[in-house]
PyMOL Python script that loads the backbone (N, CA, C, O; Angstrom):
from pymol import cmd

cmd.read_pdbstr("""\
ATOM      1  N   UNK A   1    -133.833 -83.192 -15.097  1.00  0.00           N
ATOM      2  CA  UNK A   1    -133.006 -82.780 -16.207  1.00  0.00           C
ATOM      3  C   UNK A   1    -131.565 -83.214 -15.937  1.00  0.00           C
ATOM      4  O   UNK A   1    -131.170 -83.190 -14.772  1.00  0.00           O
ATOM      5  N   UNK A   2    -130.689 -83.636 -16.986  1.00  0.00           N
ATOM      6  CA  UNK A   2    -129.683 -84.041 -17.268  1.00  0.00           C
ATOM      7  C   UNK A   2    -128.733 -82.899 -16.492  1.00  0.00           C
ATOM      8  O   UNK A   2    -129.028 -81.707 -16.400  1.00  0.00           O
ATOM      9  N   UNK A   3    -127.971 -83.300 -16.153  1.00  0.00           N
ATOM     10  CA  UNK A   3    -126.383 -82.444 -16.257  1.00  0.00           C
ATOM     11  C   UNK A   3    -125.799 -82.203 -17.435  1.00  0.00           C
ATOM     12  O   UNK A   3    -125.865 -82.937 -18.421  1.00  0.00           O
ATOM     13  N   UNK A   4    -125.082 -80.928 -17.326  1.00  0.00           N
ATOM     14  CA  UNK A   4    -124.781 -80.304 -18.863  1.00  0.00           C
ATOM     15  C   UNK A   4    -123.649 -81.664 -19.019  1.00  0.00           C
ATOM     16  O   UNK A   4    -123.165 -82.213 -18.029  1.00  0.00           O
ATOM     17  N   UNK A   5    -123.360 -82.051 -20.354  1.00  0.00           N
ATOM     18  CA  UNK A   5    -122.446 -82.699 -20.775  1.00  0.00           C
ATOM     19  C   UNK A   5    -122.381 -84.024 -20.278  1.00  0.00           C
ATOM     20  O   UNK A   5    -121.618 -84.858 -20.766  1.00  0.00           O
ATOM     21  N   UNK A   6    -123.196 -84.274 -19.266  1.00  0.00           N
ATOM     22  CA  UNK A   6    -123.476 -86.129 -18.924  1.00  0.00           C
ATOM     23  C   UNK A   6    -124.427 -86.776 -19.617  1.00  0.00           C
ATOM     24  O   UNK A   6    -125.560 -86.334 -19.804  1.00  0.00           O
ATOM     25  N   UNK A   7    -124.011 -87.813 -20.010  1.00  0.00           N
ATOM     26  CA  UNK A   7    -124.839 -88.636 -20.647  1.00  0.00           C
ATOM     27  C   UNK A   7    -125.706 -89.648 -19.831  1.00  0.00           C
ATOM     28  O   UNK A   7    -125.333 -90.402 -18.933  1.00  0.00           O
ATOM     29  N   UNK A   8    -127.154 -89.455 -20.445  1.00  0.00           N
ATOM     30  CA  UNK A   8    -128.341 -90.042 -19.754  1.00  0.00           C
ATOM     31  C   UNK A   8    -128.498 -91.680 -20.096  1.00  0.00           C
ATOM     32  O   UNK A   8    -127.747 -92.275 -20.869  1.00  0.00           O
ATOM     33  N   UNK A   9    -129.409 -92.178 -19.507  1.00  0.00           N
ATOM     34  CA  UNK A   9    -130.049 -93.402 -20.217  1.00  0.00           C
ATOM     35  C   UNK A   9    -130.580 -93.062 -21.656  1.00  0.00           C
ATOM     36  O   UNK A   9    -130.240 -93.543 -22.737  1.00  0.00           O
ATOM     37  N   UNK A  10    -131.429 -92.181 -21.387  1.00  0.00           N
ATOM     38  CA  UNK A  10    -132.278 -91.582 -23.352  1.00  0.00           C
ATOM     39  C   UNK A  10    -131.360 -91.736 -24.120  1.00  0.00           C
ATOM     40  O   UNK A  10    -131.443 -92.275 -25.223  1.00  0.00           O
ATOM     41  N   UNK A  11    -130.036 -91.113 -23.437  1.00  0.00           N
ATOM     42  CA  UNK A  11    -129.284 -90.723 -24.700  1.00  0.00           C
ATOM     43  C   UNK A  11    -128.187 -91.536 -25.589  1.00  0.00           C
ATOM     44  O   UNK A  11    -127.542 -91.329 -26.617  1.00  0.00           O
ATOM     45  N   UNK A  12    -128.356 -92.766 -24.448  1.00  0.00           N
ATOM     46  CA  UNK A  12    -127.733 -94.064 -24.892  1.00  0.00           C
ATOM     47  C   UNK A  12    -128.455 -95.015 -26.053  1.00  0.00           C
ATOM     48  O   UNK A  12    -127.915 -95.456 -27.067  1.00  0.00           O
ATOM     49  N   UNK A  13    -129.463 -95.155 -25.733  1.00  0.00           N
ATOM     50  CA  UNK A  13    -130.591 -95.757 -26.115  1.00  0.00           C
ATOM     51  C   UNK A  13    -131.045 -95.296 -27.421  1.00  0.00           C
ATOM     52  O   UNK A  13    -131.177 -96.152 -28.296  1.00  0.00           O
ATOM     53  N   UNK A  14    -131.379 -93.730 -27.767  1.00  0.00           N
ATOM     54  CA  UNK A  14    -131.106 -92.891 -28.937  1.00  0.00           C
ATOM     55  C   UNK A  14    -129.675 -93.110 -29.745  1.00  0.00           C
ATOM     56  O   UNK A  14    -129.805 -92.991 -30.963  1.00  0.00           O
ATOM     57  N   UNK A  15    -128.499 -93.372 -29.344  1.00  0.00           N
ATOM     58  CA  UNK A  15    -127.323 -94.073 -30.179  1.00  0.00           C
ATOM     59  C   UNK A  15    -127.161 -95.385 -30.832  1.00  0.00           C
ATOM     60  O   UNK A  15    -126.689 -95.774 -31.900  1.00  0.00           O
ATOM     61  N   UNK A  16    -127.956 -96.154 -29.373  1.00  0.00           N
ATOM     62  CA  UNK A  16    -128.084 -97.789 -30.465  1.00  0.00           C
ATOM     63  C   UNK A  16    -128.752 -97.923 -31.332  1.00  0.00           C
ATOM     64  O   UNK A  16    -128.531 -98.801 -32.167  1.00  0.00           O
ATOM     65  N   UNK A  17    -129.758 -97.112 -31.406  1.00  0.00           N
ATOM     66  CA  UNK A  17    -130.748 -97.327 -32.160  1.00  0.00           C
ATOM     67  C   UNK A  17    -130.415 -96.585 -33.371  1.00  0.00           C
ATOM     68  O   UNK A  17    -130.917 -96.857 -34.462  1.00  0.00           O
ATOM     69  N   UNK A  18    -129.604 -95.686 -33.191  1.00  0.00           N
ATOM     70  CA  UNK A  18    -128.880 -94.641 -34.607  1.00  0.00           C
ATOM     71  C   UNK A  18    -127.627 -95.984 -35.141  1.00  0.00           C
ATOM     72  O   UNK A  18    -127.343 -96.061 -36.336  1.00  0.00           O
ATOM     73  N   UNK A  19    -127.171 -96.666 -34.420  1.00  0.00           N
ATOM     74  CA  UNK A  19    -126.193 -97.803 -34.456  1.00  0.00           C
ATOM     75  C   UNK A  19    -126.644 -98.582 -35.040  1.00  0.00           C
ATOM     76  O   UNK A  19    -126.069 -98.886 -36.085  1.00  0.00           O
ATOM     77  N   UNK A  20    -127.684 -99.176 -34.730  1.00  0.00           N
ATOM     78  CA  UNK A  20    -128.525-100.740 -35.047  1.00  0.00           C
ATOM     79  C   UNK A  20    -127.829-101.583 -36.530  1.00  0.00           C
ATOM     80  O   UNK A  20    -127.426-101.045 -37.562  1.00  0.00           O
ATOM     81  N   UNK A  21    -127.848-102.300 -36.364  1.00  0.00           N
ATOM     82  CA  UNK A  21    -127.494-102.987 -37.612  1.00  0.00           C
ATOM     83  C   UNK A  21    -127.823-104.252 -37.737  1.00  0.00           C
ATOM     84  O   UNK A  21    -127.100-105.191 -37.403  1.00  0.00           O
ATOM     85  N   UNK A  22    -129.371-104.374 -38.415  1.00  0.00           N
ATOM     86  CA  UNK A  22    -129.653-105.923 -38.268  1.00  0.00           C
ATOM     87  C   UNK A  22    -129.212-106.894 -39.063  1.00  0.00           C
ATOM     88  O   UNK A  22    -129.571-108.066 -38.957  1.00  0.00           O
ATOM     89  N   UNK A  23    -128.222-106.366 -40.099  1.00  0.00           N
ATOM     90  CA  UNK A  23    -127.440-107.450 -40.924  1.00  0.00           C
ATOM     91  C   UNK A  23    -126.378-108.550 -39.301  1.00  0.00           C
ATOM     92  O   UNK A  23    -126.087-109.708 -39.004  1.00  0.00           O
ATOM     93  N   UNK A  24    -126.204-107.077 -38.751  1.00  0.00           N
ATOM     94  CA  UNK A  24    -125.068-107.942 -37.487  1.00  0.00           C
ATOM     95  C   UNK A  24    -125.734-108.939 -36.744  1.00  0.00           C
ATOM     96  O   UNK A  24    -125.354-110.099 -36.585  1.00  0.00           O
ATOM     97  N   UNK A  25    -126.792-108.386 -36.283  1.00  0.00           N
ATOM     98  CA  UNK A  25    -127.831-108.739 -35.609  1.00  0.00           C
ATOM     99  C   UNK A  25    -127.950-110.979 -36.155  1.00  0.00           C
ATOM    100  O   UNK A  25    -127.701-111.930 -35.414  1.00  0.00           O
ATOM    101  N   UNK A  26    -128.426-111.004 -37.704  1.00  0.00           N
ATOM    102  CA  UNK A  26    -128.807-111.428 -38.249  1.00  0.00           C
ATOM    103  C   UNK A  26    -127.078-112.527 -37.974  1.00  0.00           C
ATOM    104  O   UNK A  26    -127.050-113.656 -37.484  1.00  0.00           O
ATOM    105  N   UNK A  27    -125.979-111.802 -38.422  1.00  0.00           N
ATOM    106  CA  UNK A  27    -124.628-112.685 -38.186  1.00  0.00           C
ATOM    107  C   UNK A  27    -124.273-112.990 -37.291  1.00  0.00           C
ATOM    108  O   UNK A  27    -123.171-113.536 -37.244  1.00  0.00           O
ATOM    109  N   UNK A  28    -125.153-112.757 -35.952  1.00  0.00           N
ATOM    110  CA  UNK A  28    -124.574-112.944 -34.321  1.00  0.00           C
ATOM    111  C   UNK A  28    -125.572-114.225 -34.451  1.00  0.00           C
ATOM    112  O   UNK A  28    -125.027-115.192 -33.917  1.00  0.00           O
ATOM    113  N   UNK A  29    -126.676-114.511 -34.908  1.00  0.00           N
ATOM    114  CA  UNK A  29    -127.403-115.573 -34.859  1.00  0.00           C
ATOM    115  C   UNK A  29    -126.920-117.197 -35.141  1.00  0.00           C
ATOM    116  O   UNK A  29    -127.155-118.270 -34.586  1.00  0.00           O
ATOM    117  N   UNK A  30    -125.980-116.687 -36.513  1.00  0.00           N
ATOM    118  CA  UNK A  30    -124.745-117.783 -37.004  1.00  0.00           C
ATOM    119  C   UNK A  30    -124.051-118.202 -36.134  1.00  0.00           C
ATOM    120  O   UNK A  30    -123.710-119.384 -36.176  1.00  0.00           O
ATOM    121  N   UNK A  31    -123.738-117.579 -35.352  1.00  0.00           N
ATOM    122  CA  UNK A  31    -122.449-118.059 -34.005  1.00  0.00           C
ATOM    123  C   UNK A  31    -123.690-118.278 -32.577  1.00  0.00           C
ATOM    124  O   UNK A  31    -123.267-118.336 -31.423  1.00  0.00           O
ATOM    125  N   UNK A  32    -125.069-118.369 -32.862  1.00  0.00           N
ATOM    126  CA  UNK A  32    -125.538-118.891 -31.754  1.00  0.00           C
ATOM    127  C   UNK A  32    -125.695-117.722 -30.435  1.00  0.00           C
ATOM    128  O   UNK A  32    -125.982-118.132 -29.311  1.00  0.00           O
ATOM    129  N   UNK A  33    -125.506-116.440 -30.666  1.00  0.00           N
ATOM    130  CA  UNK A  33    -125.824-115.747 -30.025  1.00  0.00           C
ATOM    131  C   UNK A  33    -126.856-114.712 -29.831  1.00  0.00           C
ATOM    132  O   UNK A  33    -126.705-113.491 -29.852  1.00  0.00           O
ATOM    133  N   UNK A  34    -127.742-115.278 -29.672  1.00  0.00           N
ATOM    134  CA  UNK A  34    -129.826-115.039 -30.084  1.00  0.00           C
ATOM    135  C   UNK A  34    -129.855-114.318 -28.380  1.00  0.00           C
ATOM    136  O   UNK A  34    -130.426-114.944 -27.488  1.00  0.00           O
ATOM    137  N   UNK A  35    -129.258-113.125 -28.124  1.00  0.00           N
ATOM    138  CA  UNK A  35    -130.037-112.535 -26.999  1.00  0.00           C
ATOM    139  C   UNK A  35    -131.554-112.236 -27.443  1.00  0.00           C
ATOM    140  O   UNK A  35    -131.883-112.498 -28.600  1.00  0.00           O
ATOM    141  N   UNK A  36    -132.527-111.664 -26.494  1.00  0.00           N
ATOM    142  CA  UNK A  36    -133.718-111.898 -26.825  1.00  0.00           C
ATOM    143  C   UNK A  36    -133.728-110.459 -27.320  1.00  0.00           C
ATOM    144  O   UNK A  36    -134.249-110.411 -28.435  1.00  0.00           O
ATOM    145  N   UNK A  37    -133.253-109.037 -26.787  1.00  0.00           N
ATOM    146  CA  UNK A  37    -133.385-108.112 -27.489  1.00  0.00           C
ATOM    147  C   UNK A  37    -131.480-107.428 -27.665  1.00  0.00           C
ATOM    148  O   UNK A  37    -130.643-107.205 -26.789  1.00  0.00           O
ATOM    149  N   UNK A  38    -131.426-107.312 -28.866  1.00  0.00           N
ATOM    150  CA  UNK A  38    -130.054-106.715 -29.396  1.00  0.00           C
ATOM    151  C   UNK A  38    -130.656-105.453 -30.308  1.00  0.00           C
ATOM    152  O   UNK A  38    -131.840-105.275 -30.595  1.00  0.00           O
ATOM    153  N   UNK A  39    -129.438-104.573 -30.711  1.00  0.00           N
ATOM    154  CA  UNK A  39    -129.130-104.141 -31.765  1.00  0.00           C
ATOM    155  C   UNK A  39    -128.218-103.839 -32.919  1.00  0.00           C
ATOM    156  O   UNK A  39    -128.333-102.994 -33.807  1.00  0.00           O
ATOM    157  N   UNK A  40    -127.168-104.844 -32.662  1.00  0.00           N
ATOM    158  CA  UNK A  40    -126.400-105.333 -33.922  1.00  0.00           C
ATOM    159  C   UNK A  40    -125.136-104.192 -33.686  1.00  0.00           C
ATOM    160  O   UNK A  40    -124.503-103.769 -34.653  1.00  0.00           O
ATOM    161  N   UNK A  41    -124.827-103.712 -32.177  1.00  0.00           N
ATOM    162  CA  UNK A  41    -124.111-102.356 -32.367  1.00  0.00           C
ATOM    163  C   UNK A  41    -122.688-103.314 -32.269  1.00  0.00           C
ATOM    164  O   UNK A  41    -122.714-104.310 -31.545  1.00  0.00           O
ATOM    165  N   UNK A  42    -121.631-103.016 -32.920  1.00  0.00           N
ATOM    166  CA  UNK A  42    -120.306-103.306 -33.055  1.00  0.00           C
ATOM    167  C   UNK A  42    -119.286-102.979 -31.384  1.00  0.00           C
ATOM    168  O   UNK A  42    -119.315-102.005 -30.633  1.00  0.00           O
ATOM    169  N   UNK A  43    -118.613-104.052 -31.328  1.00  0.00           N
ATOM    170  CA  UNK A  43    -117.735-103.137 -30.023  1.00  0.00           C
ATOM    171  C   UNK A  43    -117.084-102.165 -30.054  1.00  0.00           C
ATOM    172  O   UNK A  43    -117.117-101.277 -29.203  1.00  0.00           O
ATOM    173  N   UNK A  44    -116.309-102.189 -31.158  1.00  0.00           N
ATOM    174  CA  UNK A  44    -115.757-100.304 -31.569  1.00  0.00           C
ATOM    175  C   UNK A  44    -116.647 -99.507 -31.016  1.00  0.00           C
ATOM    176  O   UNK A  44    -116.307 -98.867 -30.021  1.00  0.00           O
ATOM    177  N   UNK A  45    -117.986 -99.376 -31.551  1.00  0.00           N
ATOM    178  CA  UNK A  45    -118.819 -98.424 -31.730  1.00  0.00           C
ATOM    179  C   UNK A  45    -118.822 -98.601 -29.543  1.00  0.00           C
ATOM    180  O   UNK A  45    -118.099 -98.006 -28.743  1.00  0.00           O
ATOM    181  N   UNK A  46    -119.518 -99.248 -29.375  1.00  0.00           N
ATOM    182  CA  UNK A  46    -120.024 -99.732 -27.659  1.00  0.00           C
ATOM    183  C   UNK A  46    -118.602 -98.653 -26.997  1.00  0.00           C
ATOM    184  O   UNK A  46    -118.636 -97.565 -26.422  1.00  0.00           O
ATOM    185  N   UNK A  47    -117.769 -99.295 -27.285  1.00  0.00           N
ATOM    186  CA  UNK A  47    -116.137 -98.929 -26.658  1.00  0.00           C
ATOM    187  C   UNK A  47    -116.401 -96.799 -26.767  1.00  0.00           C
ATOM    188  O   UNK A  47    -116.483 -95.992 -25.842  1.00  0.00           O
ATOM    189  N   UNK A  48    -116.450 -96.605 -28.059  1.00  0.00           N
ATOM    190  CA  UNK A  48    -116.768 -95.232 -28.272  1.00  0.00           C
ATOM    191  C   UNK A  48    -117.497 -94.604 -27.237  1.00  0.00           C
ATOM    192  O   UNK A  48    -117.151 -93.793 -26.377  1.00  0.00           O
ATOM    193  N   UNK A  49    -118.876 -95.294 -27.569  1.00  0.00           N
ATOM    194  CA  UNK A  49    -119.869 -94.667 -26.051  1.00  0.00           C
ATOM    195  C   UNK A  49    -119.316 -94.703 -24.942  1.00  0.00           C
ATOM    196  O   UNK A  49    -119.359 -93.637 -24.328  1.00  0.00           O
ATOM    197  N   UNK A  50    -118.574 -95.927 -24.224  1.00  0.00           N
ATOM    198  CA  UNK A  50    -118.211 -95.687 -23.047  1.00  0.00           C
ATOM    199  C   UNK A  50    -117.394 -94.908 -22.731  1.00  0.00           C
ATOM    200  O   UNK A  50    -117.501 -94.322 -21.654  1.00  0.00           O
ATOM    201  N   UNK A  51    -115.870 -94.572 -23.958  1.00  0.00           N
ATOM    202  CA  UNK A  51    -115.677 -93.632 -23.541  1.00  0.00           C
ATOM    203  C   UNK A  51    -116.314 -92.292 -23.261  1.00  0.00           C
ATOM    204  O   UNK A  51    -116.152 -91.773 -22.157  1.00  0.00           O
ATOM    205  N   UNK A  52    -117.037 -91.700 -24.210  1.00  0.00           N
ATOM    206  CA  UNK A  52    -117.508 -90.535 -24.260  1.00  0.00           C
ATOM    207  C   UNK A  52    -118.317 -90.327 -23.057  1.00  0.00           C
ATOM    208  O   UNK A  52    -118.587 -89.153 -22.803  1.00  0.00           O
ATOM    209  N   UNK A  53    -118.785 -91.287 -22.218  1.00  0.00           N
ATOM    210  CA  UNK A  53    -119.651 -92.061 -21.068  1.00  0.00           C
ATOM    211  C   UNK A  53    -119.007 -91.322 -19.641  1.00  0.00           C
ATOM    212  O   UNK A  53    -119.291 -90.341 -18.955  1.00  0.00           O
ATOM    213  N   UNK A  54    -118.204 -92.160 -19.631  1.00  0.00           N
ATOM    214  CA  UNK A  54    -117.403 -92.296 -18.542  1.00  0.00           C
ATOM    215  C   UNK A  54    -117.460 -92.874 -17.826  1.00  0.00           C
ATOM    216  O   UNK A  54    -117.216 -93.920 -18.428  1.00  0.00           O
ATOM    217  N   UNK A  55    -117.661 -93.269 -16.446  1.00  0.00           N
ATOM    218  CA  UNK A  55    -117.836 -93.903 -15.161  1.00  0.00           C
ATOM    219  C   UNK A  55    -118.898 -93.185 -14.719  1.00  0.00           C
ATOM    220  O   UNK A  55    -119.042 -91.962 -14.718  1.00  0.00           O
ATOM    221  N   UNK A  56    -119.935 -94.398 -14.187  1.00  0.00           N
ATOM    222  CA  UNK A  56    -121.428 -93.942 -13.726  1.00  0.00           C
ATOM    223  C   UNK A  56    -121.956 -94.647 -13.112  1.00  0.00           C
ATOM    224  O   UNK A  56    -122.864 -95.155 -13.771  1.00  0.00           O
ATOM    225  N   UNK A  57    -121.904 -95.062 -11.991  1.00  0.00           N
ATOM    226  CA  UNK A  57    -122.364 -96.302 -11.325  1.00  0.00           C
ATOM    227  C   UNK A  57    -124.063 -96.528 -11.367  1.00  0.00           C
ATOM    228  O   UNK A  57    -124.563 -97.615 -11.078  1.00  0.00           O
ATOM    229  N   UNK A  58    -124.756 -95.506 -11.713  1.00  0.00           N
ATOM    230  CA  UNK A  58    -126.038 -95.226 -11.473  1.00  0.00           C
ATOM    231  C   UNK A  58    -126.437 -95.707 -12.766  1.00  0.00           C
ATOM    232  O   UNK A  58    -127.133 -96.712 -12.909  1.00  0.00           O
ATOM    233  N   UNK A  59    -125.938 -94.891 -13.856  1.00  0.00           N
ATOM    234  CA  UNK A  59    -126.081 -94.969 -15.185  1.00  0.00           C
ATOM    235  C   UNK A  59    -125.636 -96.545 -15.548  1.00  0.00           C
ATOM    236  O   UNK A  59    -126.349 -97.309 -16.199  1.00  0.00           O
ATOM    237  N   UNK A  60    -124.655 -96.796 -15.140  1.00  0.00           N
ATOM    238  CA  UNK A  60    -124.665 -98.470 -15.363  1.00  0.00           C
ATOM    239  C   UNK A  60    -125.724 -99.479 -14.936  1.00  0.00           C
ATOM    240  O   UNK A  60    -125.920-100.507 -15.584  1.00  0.00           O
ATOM    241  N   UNK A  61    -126.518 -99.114 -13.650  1.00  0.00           N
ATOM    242  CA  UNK A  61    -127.370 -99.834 -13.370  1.00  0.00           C
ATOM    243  C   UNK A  61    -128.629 -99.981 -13.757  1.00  0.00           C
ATOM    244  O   UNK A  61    -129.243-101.046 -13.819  1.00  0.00           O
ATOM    245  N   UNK A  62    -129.137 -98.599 -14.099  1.00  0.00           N
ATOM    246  CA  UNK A  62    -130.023 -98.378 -15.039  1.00  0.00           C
ATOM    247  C   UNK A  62    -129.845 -99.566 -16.583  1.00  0.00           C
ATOM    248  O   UNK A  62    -130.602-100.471 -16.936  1.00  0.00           O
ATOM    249  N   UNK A  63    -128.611 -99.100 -17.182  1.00  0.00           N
ATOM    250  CA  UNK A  63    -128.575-100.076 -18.183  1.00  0.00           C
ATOM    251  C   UNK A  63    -128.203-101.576 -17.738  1.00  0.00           C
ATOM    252  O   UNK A  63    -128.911-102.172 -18.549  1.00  0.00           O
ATOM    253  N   UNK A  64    -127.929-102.014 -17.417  1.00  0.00           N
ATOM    254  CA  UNK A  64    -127.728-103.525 -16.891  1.00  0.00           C
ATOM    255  C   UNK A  64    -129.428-104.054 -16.529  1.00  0.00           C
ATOM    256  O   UNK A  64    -129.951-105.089 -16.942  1.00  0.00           O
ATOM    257  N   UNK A  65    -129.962-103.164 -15.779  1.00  0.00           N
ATOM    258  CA  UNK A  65    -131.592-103.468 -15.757  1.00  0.00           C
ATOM    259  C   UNK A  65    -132.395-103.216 -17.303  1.00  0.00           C
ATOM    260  O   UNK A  65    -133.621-103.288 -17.384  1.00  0.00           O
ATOM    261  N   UNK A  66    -131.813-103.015 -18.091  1.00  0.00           N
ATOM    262  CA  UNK A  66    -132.722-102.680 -19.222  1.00  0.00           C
ATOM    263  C   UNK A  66    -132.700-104.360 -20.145  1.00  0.00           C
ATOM    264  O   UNK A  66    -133.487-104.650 -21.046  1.00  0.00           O
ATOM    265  N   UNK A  67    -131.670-105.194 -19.651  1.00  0.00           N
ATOM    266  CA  UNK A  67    -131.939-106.368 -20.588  1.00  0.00           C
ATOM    267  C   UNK A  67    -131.808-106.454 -21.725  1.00  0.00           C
ATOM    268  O   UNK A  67    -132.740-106.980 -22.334  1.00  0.00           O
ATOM    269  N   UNK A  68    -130.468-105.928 -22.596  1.00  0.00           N
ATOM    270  CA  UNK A  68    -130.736-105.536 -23.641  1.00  0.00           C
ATOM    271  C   UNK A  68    -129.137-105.743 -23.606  1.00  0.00           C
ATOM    272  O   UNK A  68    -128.436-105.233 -22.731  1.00  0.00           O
ATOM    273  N   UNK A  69    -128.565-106.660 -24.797  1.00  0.00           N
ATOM    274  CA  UNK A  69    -126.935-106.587 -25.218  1.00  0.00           C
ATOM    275  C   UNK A  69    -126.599-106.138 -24.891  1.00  0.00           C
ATOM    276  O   UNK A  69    -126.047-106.224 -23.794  1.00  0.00           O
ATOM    277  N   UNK A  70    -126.693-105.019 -25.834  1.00  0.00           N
ATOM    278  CA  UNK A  70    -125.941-103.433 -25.657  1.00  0.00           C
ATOM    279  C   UNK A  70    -125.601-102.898 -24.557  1.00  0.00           C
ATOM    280  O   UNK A  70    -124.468-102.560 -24.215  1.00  0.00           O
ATOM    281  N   UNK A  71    -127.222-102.754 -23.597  1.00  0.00           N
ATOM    282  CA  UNK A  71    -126.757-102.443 -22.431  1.00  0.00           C
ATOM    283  C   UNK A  71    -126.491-102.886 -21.758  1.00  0.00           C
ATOM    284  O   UNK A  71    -126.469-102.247 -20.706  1.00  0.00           O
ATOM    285  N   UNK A  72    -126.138-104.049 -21.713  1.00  0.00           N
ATOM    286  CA  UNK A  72    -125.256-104.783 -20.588  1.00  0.00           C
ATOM    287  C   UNK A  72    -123.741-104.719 -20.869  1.00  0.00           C
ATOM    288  O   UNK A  72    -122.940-104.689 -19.935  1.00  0.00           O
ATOM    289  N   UNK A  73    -123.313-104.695 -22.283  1.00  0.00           N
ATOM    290  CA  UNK A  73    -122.071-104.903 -22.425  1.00  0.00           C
ATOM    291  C   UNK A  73    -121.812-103.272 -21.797  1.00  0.00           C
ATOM    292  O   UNK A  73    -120.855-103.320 -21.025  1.00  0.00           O
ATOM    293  N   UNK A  74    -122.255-102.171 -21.878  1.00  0.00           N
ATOM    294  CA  UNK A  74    -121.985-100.867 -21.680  1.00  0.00           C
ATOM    295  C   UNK A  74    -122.035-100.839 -20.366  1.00  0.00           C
ATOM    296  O   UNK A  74    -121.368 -99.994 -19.769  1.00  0.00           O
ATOM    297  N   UNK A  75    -122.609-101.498 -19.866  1.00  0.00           N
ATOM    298  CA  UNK A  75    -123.121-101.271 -18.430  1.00  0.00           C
ATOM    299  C   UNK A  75    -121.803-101.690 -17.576  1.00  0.00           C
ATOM    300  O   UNK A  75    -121.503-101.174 -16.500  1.00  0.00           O
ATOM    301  N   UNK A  76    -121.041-102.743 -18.253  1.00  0.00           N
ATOM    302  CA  UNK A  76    -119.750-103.079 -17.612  1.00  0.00           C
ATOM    303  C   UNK A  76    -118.741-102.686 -17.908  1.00  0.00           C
ATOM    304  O   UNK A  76    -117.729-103.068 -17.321  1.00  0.00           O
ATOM    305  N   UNK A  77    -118.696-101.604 -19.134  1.00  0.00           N
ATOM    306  CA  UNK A  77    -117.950-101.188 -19.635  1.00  0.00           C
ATOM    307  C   UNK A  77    -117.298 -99.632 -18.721  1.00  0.00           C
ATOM    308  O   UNK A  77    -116.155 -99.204 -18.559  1.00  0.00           O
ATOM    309  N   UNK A  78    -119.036 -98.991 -18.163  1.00  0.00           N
ATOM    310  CA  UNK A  78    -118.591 -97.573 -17.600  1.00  0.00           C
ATOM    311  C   UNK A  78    -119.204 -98.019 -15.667  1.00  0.00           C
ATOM    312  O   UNK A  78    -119.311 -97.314 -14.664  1.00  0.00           O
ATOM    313  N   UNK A  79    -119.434 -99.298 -15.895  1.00  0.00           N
ATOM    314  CA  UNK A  79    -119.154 -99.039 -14.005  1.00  0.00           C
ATOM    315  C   UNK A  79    -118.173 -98.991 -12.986  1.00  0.00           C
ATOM    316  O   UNK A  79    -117.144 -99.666 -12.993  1.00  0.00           O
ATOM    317  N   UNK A  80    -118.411 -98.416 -12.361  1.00  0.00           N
ATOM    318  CA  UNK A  80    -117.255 -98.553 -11.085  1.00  0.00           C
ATOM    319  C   UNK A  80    -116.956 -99.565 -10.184  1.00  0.00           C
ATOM    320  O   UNK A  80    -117.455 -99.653  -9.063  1.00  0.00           O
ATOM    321  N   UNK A  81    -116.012-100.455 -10.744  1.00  0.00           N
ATOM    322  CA  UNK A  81    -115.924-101.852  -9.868  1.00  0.00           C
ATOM    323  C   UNK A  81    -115.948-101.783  -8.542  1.00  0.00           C
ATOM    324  O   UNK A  81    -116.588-102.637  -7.929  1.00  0.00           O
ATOM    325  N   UNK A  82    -115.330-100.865  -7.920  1.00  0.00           N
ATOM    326  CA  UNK A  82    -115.646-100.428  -6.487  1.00  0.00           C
ATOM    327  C   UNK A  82    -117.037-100.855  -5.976  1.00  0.00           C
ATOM    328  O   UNK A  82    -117.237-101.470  -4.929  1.00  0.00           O
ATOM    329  N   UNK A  83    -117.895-100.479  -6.786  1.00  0.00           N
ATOM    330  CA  UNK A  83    -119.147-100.289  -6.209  1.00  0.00           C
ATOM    331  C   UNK A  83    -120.225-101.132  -6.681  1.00  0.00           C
ATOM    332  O   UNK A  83    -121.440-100.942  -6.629  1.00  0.00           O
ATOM    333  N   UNK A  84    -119.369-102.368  -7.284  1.00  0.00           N
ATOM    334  CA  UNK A  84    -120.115-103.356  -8.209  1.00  0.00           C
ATOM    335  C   UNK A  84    -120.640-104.739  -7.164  1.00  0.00           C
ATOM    336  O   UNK A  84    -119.855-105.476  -6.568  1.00  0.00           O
ATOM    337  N   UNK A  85    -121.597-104.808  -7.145  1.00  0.00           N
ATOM    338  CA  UNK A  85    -121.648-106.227  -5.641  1.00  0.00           C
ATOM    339  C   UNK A  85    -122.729-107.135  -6.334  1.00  0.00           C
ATOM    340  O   UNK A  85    -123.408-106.801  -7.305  1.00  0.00           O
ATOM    341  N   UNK A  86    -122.779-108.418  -5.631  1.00  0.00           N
ATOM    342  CA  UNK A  86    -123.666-109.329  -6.417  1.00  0.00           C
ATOM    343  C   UNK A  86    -124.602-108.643  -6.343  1.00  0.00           C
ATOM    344  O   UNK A  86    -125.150-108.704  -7.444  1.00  0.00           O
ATOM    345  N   UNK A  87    -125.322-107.794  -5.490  1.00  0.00           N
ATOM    346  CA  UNK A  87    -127.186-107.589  -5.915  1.00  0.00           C
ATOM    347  C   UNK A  87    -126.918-107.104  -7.033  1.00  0.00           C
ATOM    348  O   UNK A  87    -127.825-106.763  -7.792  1.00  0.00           O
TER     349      UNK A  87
END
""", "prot")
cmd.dss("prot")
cmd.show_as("cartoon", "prot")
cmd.util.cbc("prot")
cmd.orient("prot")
């Protein structure tokens, strides 16, 4: 179980998908940017989550392994460079 008031992987994942927007999705294709799985979420919106996020080195890695836009752009958004290494 979660910690009161920290945000999980679920609960990230449950936002993009409340986010999704495949018109964007569909306009990121125009500029040649065909990741294999997206969900059309805006950086405003991404920027929002991370704040509300915070710094999570764990939680970043989790999302960076999920392969997925979103979570990669988030994933660099709330990690701790400290603790960021090539593996």
């Amino acid at each position: 179980m979660a910690e009161a008031g920290r945000t999980t992987y679920e609960d990230i994942l449950e936002k993009l998908q409340v986010l999704a927007d495949p018109a964007a999705v569909e306009g990121m294709a125009k500029y040649g940017i065909t990741p294999v799985i997206t969900f059309g979420v805006s950086i405003p919106n991404l920027r929002r989550i991370a704040k509300e996020t915070g710094r999570d080195h764990d939680l970043a890695r989790r999302l960076w392994a999920a392969d997925i836009r979103e979570t990669r752009i988030l994933a660099s958004m709330i990690d701790d460079p400290k603790l960021v290494t090539e593996e």
